[in-house]
C-alpha positions as CSV (number, residue, x, y, z in Angstrom):
1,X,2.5,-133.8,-17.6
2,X,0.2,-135.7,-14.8
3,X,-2.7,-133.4,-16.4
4,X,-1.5,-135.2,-19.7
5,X,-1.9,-138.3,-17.8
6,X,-5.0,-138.2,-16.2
7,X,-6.7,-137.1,-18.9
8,X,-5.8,-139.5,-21.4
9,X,-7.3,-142.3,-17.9
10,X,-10.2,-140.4,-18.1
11,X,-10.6,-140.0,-21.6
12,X,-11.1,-144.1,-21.7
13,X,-13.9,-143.6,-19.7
14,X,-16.4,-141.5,-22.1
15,X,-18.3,-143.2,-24.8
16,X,-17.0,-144.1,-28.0
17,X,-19.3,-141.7,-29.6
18,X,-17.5,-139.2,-28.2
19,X,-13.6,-140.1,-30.1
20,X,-14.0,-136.8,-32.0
21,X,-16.4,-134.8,-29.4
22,X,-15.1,-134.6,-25.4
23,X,-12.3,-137.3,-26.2
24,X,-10.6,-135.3,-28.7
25,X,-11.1,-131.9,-27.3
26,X,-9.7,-132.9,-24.0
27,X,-6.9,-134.6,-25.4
28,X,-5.7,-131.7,-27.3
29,X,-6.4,-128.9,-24.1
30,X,-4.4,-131.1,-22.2
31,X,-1.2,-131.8,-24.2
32,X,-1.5,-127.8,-24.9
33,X,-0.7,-126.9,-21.3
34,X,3.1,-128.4,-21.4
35,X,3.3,-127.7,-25.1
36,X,2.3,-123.8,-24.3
37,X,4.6,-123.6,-21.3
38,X,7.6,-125.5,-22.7
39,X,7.4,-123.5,-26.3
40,X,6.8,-120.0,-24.2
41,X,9.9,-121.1,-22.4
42,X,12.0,-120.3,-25.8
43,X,10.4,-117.1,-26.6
44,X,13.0,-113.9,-25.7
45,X,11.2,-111.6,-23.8
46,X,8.8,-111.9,-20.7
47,X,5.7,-110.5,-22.7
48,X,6.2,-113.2,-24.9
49,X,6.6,-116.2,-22.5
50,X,3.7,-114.8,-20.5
51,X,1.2,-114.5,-23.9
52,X,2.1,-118.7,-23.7
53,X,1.7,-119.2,-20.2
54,X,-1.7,-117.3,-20.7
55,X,-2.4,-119.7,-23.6
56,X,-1.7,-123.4,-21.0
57,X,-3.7,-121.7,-18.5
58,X,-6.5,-121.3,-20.2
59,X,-5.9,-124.6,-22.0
60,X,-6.5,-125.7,-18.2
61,X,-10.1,-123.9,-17.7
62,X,-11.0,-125.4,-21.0
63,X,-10.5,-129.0,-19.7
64,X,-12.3,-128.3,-16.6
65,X,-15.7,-126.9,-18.3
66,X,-15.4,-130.1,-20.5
67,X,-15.3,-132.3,-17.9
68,X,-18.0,-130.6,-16.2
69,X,-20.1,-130.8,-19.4
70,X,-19.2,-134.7,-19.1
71,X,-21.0,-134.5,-15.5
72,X,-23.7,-132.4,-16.7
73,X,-24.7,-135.3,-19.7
74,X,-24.1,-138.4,-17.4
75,X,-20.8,-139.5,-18.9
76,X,-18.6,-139.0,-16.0
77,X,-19.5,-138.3,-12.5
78,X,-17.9,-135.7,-9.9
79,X,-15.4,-138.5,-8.6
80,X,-14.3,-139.7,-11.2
81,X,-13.0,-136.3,-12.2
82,X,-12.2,-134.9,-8.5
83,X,-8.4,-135.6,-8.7
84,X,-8.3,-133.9,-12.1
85,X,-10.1,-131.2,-11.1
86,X,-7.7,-130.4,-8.2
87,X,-4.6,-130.6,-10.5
88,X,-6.1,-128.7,-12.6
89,X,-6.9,-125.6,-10.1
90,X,-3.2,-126.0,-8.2
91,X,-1.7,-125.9,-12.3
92,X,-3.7,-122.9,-12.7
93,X,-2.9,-121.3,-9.9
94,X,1.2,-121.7,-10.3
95,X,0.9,-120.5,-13.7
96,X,-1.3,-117.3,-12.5
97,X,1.4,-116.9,-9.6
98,X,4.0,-117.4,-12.5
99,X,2.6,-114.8,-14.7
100,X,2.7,-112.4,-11.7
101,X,5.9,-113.0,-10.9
102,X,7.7,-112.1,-15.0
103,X,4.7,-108.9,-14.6
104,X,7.1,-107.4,-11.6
């Protein structure tokens, strides 16, 4: 949820052009990662769960190559998004780490 919440700070920050481009794309990757995780968290079996976790995590790698496409056309710059970036890596790694963990 403070993926959720960064995002939608950052979000402000792009050009208004971009309320159906980057804004709306990194909106909907971010609210996917709790979504994912939470609905995953009712399925039955591990295979299932895991096929959701799969899903937030790479719901997490999609926000990061937006925001670096945001660097890469001047809308953003590397510290605006360096806190966002780091949650994003730490989420990605518990949810890898998680994964491992229901494959055992």
């Amino acid at each position: 949820m403070d993926i959720v919440e960064e995002v939608y700070t950052i979000k402000t920050l792009l050009p208004s052009e971009e309320k159906y481009g980057l804004k709306s794309q990194i909106q909907r990757a971010a609210i996917s990662i709790p979504s994912n995780i939470s609905e995953g968290c009712s399925r039955s079996t591990d295979p299932a769960f895991i096929q959701f976790l799969e899903y937030a995590e790479g719901s997490a790698f999609e926000i990061d190559t937006q925001m670096l496409a945001a660097i890469r056309l001047k809308m953003l710059d590397k510290e605006t998004v360096a806190q966002l970036t780091t949650m994003l890596e730490e989420e990605q790694k518990m949810i890898n780490a998680f994964i491992s963990s229901l494959r055992k």
